[in-house]
VOSE-561242 format. One record per residue: x, y, z of N, C-alpha, C, O in turn. Coordinates in steps of 0.02 Angstrom, whole numbers, plus 32768, in hexadecimal, padded with zeros to 4 digits. Layout:
<atom <X; Y; Z>; <X; Y; Z>; <X; Y; Z>; <X; Y; Z>>
...
***
This chain:
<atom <B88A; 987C; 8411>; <B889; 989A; 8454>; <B849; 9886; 8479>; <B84A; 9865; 84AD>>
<atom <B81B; 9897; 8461>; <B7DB; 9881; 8479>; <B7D5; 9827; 848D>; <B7B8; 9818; 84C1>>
<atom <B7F3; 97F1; 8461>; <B7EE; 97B0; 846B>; <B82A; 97BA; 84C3>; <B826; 978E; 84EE>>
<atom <B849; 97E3; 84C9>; <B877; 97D3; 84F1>; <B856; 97D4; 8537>; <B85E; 97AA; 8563>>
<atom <B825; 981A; 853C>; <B812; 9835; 855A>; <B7D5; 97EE; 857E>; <B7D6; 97D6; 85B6>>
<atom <B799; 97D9; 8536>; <B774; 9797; 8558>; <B7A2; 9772; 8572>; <B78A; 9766; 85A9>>
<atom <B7E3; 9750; 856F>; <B80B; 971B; 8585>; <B804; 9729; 85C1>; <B7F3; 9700; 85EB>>
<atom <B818; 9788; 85D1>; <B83D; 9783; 8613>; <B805; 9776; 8643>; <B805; 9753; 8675>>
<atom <B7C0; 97AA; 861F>; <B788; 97A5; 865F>; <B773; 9762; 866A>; <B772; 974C; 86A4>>
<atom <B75C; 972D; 8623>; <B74F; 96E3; 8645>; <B785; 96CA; 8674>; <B76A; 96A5; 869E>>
<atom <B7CD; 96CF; 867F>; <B7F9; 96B6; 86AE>; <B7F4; 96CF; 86E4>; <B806; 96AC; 8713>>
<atom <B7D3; 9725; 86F7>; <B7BB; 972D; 8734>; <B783; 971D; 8747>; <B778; 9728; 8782>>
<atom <B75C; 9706; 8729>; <B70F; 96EF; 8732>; <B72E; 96AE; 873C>; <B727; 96A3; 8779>>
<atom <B748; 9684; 8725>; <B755; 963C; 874B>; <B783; 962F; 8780>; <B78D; 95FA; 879D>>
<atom <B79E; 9666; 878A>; <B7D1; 965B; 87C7>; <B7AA; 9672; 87F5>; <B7BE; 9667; 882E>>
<atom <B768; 9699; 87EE>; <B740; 96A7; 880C>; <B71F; 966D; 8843>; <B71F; 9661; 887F>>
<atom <B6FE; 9650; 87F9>; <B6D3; 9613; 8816>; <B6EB; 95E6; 884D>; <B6D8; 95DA; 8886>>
<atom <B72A; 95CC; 881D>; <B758; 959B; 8840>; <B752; 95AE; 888E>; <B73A; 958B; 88BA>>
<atom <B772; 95F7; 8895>; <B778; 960C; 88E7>; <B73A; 960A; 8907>; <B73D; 960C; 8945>>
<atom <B6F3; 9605; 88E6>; <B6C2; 95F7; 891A>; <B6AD; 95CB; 8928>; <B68D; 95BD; 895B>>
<atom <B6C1; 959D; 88E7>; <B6B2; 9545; 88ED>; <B6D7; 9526; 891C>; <B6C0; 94F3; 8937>>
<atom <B71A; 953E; 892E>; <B748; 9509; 8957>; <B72D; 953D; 89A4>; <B720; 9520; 89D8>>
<atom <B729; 9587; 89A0>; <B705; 9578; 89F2>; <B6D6; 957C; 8A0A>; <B6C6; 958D; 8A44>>
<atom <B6B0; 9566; 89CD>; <B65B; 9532; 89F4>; <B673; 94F9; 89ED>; <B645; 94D5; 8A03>>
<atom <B69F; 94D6; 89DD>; <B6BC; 949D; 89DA>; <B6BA; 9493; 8A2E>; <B697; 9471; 8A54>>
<atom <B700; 94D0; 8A3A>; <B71F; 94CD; 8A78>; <B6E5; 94CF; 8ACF>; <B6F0; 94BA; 8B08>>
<atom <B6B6; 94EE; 8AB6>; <B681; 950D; 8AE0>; <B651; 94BE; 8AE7>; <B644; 94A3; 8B1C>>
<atom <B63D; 94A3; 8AA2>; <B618; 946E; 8AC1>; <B64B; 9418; 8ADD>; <B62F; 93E3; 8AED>>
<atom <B692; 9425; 8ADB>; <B6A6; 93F1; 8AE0>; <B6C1; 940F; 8B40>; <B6D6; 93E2; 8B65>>
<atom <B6BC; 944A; 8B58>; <B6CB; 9441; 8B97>; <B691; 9451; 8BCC>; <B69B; 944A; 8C08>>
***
């Protein structure tokens, strides 16, 4: 239960990132 639990938070911690990387992406490309 507990291994399930790290899976889920690292997958919200990188879906995290992802969403701020693509809109500073978006911010310095317009």
């Amino acid at each position: 239960m507990r291994r399930r639990v790290l899976d889920m938070t690292m997958f919200l911690l990188w879906r995290i990132f992802v969403s701020i990387s693509f809109s500073g992406f978006l911010l310095v490309s317009l």
